[in-house]
C-alpha positions in Angstrom: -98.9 176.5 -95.4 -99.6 178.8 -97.8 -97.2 179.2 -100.6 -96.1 182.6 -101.9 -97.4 181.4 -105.6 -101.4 180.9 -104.2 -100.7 184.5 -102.1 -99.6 186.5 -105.4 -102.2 184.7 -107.4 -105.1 185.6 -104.9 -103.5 189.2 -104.4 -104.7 189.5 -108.1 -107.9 188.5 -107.2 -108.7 190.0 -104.7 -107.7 193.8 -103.3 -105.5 193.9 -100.2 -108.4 196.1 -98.0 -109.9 192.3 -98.4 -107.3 190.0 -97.9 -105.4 189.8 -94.8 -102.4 187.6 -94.5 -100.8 189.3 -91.0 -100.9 186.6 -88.6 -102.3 189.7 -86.2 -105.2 190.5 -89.0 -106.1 187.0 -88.9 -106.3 186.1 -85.5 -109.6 187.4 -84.8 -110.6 185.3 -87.5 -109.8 181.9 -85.7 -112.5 181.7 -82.8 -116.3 182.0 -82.5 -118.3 181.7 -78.8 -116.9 178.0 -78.6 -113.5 179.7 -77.3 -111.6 177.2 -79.7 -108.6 179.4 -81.3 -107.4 178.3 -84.6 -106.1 181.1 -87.0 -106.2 181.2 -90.3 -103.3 181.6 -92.3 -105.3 184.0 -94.3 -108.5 186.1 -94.2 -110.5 186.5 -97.8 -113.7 188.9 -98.1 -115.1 188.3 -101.3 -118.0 189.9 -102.5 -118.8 188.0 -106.2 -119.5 184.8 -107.1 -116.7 185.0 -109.1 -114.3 185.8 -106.2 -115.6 182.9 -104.6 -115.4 180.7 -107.4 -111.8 181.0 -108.6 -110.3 181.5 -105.1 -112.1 178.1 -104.5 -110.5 176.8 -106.9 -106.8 178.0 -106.7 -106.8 176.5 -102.9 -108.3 173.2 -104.2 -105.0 172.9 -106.7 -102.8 173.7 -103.8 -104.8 171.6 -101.0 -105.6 174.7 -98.8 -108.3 174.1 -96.4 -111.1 176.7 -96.5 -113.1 177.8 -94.2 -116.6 179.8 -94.4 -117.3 182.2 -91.8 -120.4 184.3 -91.2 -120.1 186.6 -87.7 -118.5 184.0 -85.8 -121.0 184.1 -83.1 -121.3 180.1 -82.9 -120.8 178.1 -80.2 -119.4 175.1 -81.8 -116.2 176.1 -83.3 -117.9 175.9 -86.9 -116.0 178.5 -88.3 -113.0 178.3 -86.6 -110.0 176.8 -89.2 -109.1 174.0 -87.2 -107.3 172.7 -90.3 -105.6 176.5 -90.8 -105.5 177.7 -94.5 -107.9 180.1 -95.7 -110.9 181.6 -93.9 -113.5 183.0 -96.0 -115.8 185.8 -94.6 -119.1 185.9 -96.1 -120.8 188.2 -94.7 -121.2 191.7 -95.1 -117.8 193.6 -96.6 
């Protein structure tokens, strides 16, 4: 679960047009082709390594799973978040 400390310390991060916390923003986050649903408990789109790199490393202090996404057009479940937490959408913003 995602405390309300890691949400307000990544809403300084990152803008809210790139981070989605609505269960309803994040559920098309949580499936690829594989048509396994797991959503996210939050959606991230960041475009700098340093985004990256310090939203990495607030989840790793709070044990939030992350989980890289690219279009979502697998058909493994990759990049669904079967372990919830964070979803990270890398590509284009």
């Amino acid at each position: 679960m995602l405390s309300s400390e890691l949400v307000a310390q990544i809403q300084k991060i990152i803008p809210s047009e790139r981070f989605h916390t609505d269960p309803v923003d994040c559920y098309t986050y949580g499936y690829d082709n594989s048509r396994k649903i797991f959503p996210p408990e939050a959606v991230v789109f960041p475009v700098s390594t340093d985004e990256v790199a310090t939203v990495v490393s607030l989840c790793n202090r709070y044990k939030i799973p992350i989980t890289p996404r690219g279009r979502g057009t697998g058909t493994a479940g990759g990049s669904t978040p079967d372990q919830g937490g964070l979803c990270y959408h890398l590509s284009e913003w």
